[in-house]
DONUVEX-252510 format. One record per residue: x, y, z of N, C-alpha, C in turn; residue in three letters. Coordinates in Angstrom, 3 decimals. Layout:
# DONUVEX-252510
+----------+----------+----------+----------+----------+----------+----------+----------+----------+-----+
!     n_c1 !     n_c2 !     n_c3 !    ca_c1 !    ca_c2 !    ca_c3 !     c_c1 !     c_c2 !     c_c3 !   r !
+----------+----------+----------+----------+----------+----------+----------+----------+----------+-----+
!        X !        Y !        Z !        X !        Y !        Z !        X !        Y !        Z ! ALA !
...
+----------+----------+----------+----------+----------+----------+----------+----------+----------+-----+
//
This chain:
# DONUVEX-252510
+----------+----------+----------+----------+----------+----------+----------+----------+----------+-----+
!     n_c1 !     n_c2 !     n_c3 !    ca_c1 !    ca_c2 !    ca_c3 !     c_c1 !     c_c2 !     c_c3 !   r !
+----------+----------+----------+----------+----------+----------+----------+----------+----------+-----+
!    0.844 !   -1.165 !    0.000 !    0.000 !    0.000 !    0.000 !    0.894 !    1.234 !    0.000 ! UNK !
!    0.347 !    2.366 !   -0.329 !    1.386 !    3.432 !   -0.571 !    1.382 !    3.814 !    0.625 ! UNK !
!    0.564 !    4.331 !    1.664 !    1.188 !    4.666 !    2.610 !    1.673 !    3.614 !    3.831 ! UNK !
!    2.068 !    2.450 !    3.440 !    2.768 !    1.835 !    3.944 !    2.217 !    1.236 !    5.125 ! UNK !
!    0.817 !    0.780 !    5.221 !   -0.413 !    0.032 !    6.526 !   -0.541 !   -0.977 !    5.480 ! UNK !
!   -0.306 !   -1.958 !    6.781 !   -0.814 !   -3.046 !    6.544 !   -1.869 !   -3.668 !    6.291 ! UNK !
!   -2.548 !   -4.338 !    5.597 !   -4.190 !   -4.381 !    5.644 !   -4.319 !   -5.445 !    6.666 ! UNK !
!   -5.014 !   -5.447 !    7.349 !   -5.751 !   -6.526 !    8.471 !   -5.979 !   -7.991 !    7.406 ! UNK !
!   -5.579 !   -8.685 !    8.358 !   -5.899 !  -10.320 !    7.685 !   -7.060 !  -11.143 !    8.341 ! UNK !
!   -7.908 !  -10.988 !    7.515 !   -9.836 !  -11.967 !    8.307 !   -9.698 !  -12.879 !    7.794 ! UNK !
!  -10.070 !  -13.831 !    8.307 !  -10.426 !  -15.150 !    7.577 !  -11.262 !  -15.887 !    7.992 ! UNK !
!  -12.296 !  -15.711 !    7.195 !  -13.361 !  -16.431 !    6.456 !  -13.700 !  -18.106 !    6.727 ! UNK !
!  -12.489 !  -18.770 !    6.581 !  -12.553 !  -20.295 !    6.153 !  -12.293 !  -20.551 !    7.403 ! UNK !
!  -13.007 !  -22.142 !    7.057 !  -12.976 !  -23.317 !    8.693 !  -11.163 !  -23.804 !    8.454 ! UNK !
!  -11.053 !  -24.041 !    7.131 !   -9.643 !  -24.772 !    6.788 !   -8.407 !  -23.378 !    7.361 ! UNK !
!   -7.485 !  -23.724 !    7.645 !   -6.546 !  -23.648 !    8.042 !   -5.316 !  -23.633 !    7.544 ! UNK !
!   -4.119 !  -22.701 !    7.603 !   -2.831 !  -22.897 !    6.475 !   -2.000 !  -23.257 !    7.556 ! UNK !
!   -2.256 !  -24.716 !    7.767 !   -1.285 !  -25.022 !    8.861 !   -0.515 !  -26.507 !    8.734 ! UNK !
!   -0.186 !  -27.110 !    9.586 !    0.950 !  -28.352 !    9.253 !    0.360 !  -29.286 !   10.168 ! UNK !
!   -0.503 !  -30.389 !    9.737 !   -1.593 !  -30.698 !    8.574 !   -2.138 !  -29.711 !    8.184 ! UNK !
!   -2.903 !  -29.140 !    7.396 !   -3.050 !  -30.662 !    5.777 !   -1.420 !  -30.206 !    5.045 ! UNK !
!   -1.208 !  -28.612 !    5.231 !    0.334 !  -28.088 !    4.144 !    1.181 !  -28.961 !    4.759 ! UNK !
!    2.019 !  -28.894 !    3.822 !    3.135 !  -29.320 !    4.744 !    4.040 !  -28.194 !    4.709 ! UNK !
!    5.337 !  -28.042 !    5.288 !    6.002 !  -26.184 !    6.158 !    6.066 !  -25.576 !    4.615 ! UNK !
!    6.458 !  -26.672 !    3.614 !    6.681 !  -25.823 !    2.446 !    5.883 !  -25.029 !    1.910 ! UNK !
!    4.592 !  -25.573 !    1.870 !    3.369 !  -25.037 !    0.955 !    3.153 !  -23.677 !    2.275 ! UNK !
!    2.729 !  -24.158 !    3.385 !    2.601 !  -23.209 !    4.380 !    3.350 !  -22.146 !    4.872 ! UNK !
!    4.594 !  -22.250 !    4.083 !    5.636 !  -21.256 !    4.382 !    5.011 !  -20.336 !    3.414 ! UNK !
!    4.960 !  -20.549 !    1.980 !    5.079 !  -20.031 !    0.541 !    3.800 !  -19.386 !    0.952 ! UNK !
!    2.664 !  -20.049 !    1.656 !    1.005 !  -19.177 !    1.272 !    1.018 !  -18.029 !    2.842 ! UNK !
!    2.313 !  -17.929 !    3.116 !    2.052 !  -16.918 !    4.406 !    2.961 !  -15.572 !    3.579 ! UNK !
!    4.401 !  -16.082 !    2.806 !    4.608 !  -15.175 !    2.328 !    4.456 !  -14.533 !    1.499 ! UNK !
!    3.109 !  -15.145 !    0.658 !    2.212 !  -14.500 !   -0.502 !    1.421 !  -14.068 !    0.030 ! UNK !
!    0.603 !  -14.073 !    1.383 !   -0.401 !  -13.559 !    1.794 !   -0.044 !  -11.867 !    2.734 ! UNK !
!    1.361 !  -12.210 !    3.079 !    1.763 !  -11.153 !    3.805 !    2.346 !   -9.985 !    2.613 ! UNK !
!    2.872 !  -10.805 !    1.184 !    2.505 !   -9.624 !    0.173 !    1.537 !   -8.852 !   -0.395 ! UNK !
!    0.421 !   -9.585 !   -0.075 !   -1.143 !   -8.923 !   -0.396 !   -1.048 !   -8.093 !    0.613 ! UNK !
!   -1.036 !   -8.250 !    2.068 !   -1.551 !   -7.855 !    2.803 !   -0.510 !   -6.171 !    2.765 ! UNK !
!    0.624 !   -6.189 !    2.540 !    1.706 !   -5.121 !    2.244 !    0.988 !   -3.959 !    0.907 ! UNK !
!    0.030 !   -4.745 !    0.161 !   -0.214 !   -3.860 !   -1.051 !   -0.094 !   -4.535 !   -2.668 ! UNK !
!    1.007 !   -5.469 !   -2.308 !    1.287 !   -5.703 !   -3.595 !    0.331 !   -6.569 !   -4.456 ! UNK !
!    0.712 !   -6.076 !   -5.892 !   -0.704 !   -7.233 !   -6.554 !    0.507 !   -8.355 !   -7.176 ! UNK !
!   -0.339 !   -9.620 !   -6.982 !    0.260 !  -11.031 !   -7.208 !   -0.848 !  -11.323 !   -8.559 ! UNK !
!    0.180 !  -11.791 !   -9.567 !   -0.121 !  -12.311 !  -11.262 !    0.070 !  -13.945 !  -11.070 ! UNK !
!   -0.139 !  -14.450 !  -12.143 !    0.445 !  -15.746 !  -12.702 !    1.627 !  -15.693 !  -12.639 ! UNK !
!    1.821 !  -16.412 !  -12.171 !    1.441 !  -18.203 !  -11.561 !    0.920 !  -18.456 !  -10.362 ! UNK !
!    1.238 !  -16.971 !   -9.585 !    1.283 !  -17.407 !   -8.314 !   -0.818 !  -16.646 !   -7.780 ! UNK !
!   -1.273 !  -16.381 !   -8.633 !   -2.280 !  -15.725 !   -8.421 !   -3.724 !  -15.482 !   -9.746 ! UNK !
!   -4.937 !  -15.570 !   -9.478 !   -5.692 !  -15.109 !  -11.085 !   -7.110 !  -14.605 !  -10.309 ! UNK !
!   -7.944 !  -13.455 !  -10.787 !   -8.934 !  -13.243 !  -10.533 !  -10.128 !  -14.334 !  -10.490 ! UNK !
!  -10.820 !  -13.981 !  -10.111 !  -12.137 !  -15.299 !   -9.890 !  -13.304 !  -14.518 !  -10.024 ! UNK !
!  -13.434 !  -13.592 !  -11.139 !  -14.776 !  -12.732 !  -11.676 !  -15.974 !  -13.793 !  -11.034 ! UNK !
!  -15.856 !  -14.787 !  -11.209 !  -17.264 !  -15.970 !  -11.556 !  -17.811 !  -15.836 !   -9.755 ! UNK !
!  -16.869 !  -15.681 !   -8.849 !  -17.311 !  -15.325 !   -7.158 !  -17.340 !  -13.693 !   -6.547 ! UNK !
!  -16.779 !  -13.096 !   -7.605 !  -17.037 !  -11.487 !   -7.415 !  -15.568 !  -10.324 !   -7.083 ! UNK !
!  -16.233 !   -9.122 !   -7.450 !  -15.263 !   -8.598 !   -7.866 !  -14.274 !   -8.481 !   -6.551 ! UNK !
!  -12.917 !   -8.249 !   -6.843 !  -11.558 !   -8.134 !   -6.303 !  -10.928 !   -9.830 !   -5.826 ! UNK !
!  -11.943 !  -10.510 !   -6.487 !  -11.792 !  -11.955 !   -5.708 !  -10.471 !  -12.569 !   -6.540 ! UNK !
!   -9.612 !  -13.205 !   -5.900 !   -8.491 !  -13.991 !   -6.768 !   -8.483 !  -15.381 !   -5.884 ! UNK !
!   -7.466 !  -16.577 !   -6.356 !   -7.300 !  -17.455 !   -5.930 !   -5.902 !  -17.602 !   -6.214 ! UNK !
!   -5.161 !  -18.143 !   -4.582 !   -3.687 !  -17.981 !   -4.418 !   -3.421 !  -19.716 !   -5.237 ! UNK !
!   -2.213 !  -19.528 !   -5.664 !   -2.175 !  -21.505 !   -6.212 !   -0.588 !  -21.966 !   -5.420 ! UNK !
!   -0.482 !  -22.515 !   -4.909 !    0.233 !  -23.250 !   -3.719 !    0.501 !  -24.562 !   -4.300 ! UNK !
!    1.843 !  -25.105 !   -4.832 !    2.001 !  -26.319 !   -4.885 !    2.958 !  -27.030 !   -3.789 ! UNK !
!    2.290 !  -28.317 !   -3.213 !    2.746 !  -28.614 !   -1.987 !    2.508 !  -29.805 !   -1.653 ! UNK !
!    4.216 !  -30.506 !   -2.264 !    4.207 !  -31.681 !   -1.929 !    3.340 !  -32.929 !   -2.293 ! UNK !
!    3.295 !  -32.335 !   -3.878 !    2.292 !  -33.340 !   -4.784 !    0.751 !  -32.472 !   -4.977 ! UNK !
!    0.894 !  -31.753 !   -3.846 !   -1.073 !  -31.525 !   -3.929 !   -1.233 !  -29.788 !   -4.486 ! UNK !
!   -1.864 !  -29.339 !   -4.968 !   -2.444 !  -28.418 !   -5.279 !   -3.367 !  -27.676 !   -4.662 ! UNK !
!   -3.016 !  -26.579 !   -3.882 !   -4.266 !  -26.175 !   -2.950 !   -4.537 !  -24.487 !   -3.350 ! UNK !
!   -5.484 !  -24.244 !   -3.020 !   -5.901 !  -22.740 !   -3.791 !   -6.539 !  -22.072 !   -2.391 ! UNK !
!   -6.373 !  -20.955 !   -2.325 !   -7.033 !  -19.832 !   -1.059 !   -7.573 !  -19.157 !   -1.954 ! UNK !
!   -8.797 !  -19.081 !   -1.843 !   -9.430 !  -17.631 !   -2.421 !   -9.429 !  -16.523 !   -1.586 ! UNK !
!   -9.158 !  -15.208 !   -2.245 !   -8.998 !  -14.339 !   -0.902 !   -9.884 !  -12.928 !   -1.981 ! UNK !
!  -10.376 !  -12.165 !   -0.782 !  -10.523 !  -10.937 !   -1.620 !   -9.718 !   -9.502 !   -0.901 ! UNK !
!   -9.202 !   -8.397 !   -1.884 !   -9.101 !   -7.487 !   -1.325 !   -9.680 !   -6.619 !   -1.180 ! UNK !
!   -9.776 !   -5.892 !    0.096 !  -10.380 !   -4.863 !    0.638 !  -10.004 !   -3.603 !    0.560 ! UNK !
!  -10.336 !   -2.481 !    0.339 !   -9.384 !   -1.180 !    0.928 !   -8.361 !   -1.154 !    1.891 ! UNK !
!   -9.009 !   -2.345 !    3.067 !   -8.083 !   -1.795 !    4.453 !   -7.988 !   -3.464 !    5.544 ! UNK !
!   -8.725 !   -4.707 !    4.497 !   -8.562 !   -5.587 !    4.763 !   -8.160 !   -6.899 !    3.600 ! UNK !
!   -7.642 !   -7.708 !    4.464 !   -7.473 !   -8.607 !    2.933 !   -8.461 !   -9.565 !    3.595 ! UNK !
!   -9.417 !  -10.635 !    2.722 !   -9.777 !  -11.339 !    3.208 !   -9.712 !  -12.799 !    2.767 ! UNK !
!   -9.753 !  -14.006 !    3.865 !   -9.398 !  -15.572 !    3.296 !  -10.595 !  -16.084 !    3.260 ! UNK !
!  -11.010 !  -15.904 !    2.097 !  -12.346 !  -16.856 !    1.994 !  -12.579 !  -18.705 !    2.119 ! UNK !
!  -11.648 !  -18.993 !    1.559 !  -11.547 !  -20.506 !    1.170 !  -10.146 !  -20.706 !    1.396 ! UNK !
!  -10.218 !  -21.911 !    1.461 !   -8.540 !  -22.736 !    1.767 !   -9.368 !  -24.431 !    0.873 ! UNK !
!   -8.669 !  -25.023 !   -0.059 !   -8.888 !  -26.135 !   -0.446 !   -7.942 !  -26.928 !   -1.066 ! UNK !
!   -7.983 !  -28.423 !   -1.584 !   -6.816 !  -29.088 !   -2.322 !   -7.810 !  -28.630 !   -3.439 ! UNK !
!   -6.869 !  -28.381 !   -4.617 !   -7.484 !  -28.201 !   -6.195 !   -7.787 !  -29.748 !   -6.349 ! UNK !
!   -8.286 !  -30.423 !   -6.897 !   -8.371 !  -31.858 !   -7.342 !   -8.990 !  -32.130 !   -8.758 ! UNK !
!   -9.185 !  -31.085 !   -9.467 !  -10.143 !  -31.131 !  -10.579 !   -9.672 !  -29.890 !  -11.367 ! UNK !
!   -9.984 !  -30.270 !  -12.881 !   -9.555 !  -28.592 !  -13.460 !  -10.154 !  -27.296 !  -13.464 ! UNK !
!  -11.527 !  -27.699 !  -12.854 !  -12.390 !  -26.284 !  -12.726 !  -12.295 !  -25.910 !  -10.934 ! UNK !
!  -12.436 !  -25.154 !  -10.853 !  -12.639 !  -24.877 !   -9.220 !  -14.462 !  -25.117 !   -9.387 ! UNK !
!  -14.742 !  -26.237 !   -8.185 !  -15.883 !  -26.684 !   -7.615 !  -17.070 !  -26.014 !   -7.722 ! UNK !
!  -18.226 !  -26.006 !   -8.085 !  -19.520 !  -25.959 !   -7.907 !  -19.522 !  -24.835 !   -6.894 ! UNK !
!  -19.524 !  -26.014 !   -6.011 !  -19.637 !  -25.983 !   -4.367 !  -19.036 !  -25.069 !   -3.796 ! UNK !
!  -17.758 !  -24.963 !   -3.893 !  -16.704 !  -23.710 !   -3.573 !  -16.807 !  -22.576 !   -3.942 ! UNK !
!  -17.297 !  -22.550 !   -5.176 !  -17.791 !  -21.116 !   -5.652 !  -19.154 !  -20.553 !   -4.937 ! UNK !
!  -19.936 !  -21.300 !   -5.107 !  -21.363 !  -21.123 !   -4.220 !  -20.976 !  -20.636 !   -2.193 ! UNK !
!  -20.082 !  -21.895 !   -1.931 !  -19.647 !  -21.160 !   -0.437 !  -19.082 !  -20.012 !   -0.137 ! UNK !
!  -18.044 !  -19.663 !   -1.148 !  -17.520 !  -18.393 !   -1.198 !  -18.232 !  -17.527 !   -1.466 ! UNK !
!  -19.060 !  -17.385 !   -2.350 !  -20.231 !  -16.340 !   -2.138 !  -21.209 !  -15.642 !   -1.221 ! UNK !
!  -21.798 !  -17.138 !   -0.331 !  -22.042 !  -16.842 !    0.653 !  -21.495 !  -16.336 !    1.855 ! UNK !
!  -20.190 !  -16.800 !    1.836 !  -19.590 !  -16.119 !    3.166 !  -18.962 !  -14.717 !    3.064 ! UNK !
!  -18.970 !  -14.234 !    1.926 !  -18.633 !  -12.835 !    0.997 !  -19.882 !  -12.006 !    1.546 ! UNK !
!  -21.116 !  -13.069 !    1.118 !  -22.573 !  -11.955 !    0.872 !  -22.896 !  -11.761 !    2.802 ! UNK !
!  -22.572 !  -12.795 !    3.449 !  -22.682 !  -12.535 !    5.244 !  -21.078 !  -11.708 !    5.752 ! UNK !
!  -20.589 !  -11.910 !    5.465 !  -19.482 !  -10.784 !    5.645 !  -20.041 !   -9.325 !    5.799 ! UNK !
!  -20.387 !   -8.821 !    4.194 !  -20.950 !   -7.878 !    3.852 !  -22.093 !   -7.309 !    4.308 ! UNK !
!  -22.601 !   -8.224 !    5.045 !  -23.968 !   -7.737 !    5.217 !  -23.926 !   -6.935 !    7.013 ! UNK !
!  -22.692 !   -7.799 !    7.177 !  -22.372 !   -7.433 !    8.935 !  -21.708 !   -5.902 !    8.921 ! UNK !
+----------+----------+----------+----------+----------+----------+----------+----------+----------+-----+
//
C-alpha cells in the first residue's frame, strides 16, 4: 500500500494454512504471498488469477505442496485482505460448491 499500513488479515474459512493438511513448504510459501497482499502488492500468474465468476476483487492464491495443489481464495479490501476458502485443487475447474460457499460467506461478511 502506498502509505505503507498493513491491511488486516480476516479469515473467512474453517480450513486452516497449517501443518496438517500443508506441509512447512506449501505453508511457508502461502504466508509469504499472503503477507505480500496484505503489504499492497498485486500477485499475477502463476502465483495468483482473478475469480470474476465469485465477485469482484476476488483472486485465488495456487500453492504447490508436496504433490497436492491447494488454492485460497482471498478478496481485497481497501483496508482488509480477506481468506475466503482454503482447499486441495483436485479437478480442473474450481468446484460448484466452492464457488457457491464463497459467495455466501462474501454476501454474510458484507452484510455485517
Amino acid at each position: 500500500m502506498s502509505n505503507g499500513a498493513r491491511k488486516t488479515l480476516v479469515v473467512l474459512s474453517r480450513t486452516e494454512i497449517a501443518v496438517p493438511p500443508f506441509m512447512t513448504e506449501g505453508r511457508v510459501e502461502a504466508v509469504a504471498l499472503l503477507t505480500r497482499l496484505q503489504d499492497g502488492e498485486t500477485l499475477t500468474m502463476p502465483q495468483s488469477k482473478p475469480m470474476p465468476s465469485i465477485g469482484p476483487r476476488v483472486h485465488e492464491l495456487r500453492i504447490r505442496d508436496n504433490g497436492h495443489n491447494w488454492r485460497i481464495i482471498y478478496r481485497i479490501d481497501p483496508d482488509e485482505l480477506l481468506v475466503v476458502e482454503v482447499f486441495a485443487k483436485t479437478t480442473p475447474k474450481t468446484p460448484k460448491k466452492v464457488i457457491e460457499l464463497c459467495r455466501k460467506r462474501l454476501k454474510a461478511y458484507d452484510a455485517n
